[in-house]
C-alpha positions as CSV (number, residue, x, y, z in Angstrom):
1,X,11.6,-20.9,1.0
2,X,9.9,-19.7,3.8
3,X,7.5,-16.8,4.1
4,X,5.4,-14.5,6.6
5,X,2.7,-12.1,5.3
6,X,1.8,-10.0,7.6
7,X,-1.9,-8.2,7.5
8,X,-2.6,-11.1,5.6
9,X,-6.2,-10.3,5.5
10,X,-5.6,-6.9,4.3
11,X,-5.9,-5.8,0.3
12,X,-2.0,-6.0,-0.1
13,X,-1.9,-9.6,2.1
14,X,-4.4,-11.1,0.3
15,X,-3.2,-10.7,-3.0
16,X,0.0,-11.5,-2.1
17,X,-1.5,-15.0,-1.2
18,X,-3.4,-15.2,-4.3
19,X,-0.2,-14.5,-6.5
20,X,1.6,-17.4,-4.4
21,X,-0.9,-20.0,-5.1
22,X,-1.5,-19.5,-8.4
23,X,2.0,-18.1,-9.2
24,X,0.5,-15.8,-11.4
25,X,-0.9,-12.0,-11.4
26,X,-2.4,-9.5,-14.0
27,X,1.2,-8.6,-14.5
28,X,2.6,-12.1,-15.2
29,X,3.7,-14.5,-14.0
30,X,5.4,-15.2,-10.2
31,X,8.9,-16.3,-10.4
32,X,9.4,-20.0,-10.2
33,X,11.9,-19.4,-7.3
34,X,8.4,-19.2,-4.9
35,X,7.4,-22.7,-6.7
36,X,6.2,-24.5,-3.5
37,X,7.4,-22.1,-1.0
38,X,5.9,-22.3,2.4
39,X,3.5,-19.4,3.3
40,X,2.5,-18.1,6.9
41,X,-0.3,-15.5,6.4
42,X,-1.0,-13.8,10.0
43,X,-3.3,-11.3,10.7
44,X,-4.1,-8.6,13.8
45,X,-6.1,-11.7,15.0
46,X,-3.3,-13.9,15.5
47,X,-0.3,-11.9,15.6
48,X,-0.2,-8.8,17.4
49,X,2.9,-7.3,16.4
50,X,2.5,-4.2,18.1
51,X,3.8,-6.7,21.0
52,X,7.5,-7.7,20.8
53,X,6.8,-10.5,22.9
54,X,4.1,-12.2,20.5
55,X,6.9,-11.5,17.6
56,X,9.6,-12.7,19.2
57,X,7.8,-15.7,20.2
58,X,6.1,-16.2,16.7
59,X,9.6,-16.0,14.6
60,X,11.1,-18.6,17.1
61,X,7.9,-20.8,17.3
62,X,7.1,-20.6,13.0
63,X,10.5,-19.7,11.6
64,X,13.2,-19.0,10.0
65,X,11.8,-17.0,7.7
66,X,13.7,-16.3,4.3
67,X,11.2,-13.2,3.6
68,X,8.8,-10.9,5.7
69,X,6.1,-9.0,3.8
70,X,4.7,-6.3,6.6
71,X,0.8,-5.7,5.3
72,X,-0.3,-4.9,8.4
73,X,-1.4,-1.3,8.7
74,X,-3.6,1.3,10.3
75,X,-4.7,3.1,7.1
76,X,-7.6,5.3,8.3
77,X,-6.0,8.5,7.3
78,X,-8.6,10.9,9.2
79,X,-9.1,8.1,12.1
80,X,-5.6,8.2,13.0
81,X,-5.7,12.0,13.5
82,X,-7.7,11.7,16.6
83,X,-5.6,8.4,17.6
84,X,-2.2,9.1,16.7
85,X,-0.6,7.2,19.5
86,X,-2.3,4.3,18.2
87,X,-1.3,5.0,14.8
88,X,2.2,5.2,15.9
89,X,2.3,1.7,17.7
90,X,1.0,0.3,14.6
91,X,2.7,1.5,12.0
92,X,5.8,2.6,13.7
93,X,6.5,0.1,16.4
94,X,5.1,-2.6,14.6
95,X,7.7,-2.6,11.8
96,X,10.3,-2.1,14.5
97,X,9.1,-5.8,16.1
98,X,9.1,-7.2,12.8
99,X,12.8,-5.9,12.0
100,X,14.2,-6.9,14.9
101,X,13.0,-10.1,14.2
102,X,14.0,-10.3,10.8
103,X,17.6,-9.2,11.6
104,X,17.8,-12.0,14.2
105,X,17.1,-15.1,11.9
106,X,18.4,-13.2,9.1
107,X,15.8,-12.6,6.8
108,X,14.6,-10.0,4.5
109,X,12.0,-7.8,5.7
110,X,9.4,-6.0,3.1
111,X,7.8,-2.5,4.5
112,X,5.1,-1.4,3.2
113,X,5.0,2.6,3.0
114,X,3.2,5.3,1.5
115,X,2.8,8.8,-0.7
116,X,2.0,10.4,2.5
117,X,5.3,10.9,4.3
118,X,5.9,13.8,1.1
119,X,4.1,17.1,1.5
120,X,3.2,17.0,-1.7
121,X,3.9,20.9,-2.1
122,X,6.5,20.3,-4.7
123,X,5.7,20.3,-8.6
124,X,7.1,16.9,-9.9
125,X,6.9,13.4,-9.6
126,X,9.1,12.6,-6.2
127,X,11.8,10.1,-6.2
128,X,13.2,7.6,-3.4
129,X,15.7,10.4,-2.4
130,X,13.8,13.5,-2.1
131,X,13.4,15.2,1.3
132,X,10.1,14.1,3.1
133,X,7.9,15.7,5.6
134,X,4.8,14.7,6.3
135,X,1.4,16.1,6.7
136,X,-0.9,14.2,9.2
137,X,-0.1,12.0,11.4
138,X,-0.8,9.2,9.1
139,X,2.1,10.3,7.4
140,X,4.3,10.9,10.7
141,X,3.3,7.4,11.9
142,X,4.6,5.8,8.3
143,X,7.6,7.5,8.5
144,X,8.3,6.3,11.8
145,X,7.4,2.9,10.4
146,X,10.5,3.6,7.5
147,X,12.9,4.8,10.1
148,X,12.6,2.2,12.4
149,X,12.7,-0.4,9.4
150,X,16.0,0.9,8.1
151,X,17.4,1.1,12.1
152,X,16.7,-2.6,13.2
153,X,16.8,-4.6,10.2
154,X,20.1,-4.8,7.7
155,X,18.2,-6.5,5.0
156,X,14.8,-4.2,3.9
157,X,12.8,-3.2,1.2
158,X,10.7,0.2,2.1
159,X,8.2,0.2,-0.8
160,X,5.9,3.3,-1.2
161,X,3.0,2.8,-2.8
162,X,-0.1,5.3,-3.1
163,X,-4.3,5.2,-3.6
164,X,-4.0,1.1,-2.8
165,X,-6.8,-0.5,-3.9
166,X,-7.7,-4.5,-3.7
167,X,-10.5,-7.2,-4.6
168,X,-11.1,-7.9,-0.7
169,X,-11.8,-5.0,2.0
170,X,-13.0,-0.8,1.7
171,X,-11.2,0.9,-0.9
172,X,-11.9,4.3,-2.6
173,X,-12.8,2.6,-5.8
174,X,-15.8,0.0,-3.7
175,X,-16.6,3.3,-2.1
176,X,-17.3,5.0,-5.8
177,X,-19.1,2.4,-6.9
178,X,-21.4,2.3,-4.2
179,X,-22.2,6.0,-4.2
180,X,-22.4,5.7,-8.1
181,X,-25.0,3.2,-7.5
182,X,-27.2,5.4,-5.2
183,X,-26.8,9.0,-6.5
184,X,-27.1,11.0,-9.6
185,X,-23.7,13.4,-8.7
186,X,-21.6,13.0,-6.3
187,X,-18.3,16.1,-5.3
188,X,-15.0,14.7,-5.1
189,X,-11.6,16.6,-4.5
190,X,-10.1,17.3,-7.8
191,X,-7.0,19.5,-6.5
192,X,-5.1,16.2,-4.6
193,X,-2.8,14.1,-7.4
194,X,-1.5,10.9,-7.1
195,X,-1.4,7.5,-8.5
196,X,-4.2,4.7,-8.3
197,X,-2.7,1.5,-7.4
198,X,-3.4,-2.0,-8.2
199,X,-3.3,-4.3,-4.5
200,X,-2.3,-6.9,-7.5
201,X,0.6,-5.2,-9.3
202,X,2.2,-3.9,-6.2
203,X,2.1,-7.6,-4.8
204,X,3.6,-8.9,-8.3
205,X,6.6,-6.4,-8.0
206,X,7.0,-7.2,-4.0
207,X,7.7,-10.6,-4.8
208,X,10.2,-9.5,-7.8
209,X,12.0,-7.2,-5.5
210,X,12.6,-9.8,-2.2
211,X,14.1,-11.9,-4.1
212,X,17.3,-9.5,-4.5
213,X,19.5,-7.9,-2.6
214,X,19.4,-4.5,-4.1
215,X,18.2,-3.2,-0.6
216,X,16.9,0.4,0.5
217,X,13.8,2.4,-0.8
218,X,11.4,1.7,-3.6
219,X,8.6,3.9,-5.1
220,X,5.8,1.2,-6.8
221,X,2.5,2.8,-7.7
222,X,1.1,2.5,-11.1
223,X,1.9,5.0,-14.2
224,X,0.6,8.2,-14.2
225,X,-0.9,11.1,-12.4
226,X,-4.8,12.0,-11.7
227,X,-6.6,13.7,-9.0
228,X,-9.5,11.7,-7.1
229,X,-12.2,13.7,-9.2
230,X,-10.8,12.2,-12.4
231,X,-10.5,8.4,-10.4
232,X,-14.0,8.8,-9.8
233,X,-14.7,9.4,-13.3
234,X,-13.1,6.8,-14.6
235,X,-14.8,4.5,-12.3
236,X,-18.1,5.5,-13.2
237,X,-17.5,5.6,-16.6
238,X,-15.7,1.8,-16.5
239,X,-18.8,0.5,-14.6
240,X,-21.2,2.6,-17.0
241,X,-22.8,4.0,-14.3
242,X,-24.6,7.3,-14.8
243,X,-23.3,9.3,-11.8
244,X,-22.3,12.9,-12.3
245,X,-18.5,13.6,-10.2
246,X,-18.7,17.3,-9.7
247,X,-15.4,18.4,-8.4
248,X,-14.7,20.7,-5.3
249,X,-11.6,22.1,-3.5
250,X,-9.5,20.8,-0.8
251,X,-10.6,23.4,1.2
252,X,-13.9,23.1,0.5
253,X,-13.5,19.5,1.1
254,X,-12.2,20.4,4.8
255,X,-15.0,23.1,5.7
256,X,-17.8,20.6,5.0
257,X,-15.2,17.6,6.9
258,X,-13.4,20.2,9.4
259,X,-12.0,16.8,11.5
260,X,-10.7,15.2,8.4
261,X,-6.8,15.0,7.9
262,X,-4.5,17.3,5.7
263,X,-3.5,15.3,2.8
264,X,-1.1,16.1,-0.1
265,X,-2.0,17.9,-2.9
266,X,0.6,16.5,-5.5
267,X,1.8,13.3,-3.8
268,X,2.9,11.4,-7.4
269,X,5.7,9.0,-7.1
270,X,8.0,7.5,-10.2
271,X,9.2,4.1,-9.6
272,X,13.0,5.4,-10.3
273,X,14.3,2.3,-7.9
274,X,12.5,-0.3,-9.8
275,X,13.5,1.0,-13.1
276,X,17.1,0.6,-11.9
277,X,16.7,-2.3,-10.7
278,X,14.3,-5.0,-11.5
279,X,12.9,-3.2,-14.2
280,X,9.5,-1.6,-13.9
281,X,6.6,-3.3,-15.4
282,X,3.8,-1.5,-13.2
283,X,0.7,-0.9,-15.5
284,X,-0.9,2.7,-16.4
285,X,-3.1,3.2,-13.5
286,X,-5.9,3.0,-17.0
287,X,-5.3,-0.4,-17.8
288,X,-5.2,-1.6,-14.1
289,X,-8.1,-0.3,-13.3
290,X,-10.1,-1.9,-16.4
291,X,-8.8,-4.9,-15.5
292,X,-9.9,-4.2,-11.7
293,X,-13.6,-3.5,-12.8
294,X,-14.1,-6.7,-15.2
295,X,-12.1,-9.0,-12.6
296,X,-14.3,-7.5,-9.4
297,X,-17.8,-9.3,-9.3
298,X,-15.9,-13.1,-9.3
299,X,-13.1,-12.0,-6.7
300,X,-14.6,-9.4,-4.6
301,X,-14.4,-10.3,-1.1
């Protein structure tokens, strides 16, 4: 078997490396099935795959690929508000390379999506089917990323995840801890829900899902809803620091950060697909974040 991650040096793409070499994650263990597979990790720095030319050439100079795991993503929500034609050829056209590519040699192609193409106006956890319409362009240029996934390539898996965090790069809960360390209180929104998500689990459940053929749209954050006030608590209570979270508004949020992006206030998923399918074995968002916080100081990157 023959792989291509993608953003490899991302939170998502390392993880997925990690889980390959050891064939193991938090969750359990990797199917045997990857047992000695061959592994291209590329990153921005090598692979540019806003360029269909450096694609093209890459797939016919490296492959065939049996599976193609897109981490490659710009994430700055409020950055890609003042650079949303950049944000488009990233996260849109990129995937649209990739898929192409994929369809070519034949392989299965992995996109990696977000809460943020729902508005999150609606009361509920959202499903794989419901009606989306994003908010910022963040959102917009994800969605383009979907649409152009499901248009070029025959064989994909869209997997939405949400509040991604990992043991290498920036991540909300790095940024917590930080702040935890250097203030007594800090104000966090508490009127935006969603699900905290494990870099390692979603990675573990990738892998379980490319190796079917139950194609289409997947929803794979970990269990349960909180707002970004209550995250922050729990981080500052699971590191025992003594920093007070002192939650605010959305729009209290935006008059003191006028430039920053709209965002959704109930953006929870439920992982209906996997359930279905595969079967869902996705953590509480609780227990992965424990696990997280004692694992950190050895694999932090």
């Amino acid at each position: 078997m023959k792989i291509l991650i993608t953003g490899s040096k991302g939170q998502l793409g390392n993880e997925l490396q990690r889980c390959l070499s050891t064939m193991t994650a938090e969750i359990g263990s990797i199917p045997a099935e990857y047992k000695d597979a061959e592994v291209d990790a590329a990153d921005a720095d090598v692979l540019d795959i806003t360029n269909k030319a450096a694609v093209d050439a890459w797939f016919n100079n490296n492959g065939p690929y049996d599976i193609v795991i897109n981490g490659a993503a710009m994430t700055n929500v409020d950055g890609c508000e003042t650079t949303e034609d950049v944000a488009n050829t990233v996260n849109g056209q990129g995937p649209a390379n990739l898929a192409q590519a994929c369809e070519t040699q034949g392989a299965k192609f992995v996109q990696v999506s977000t809460d943020y193409v729902f508005p999150g106006t609606e009361s509920g956890d959202r499903v794989e089917t419901d009606v989306v319409n994003p908010l910022s362009a963040y959102g917009h240029s994800k969605l383009l990323g979907e649409q152009n996934t499901a248009k070029y390539c025959s064989k994909y898996f869209i997997v939405r995840t949400a509040w991604l965090y990992g043991y290498v790069g920036h991540n909300f809960v790095k940024t917590m801890r930080k702040l935890g360390q250097s203030h007594n209180q800090i104000t966090v929104v508490n009127d935006q829900l969603g699900n905290p998500t494990s870099a390692n689990d979603l990675a573990y459940e990738i892998l379980k899902i490319a190796l079917t053929d139950n194609y289409g749209i997947y929803h794979c954050t970990n269990k349960g809803t909180c707002s970004w006030c209550d995250f922050a608590t729990a981080i500052m209570e699971g590191l025992n620091l003594g920093c007070k979270v002192i939650p605010v508004t959305s729009e209290q949020y935006k008059e003191a950060n006028p430039a920053s992006a709209d965002r959704p206030a109930f953006s929870s998923l439920k992982n209906e697909h996997l359930e279905k399918t595969i079967g869902d074995e996705m953590r509480t968002w609780q227990d992965a974040l424990a696990t997280y916080l004692k694992n950190l100081p050895e694999l932090e990157g």
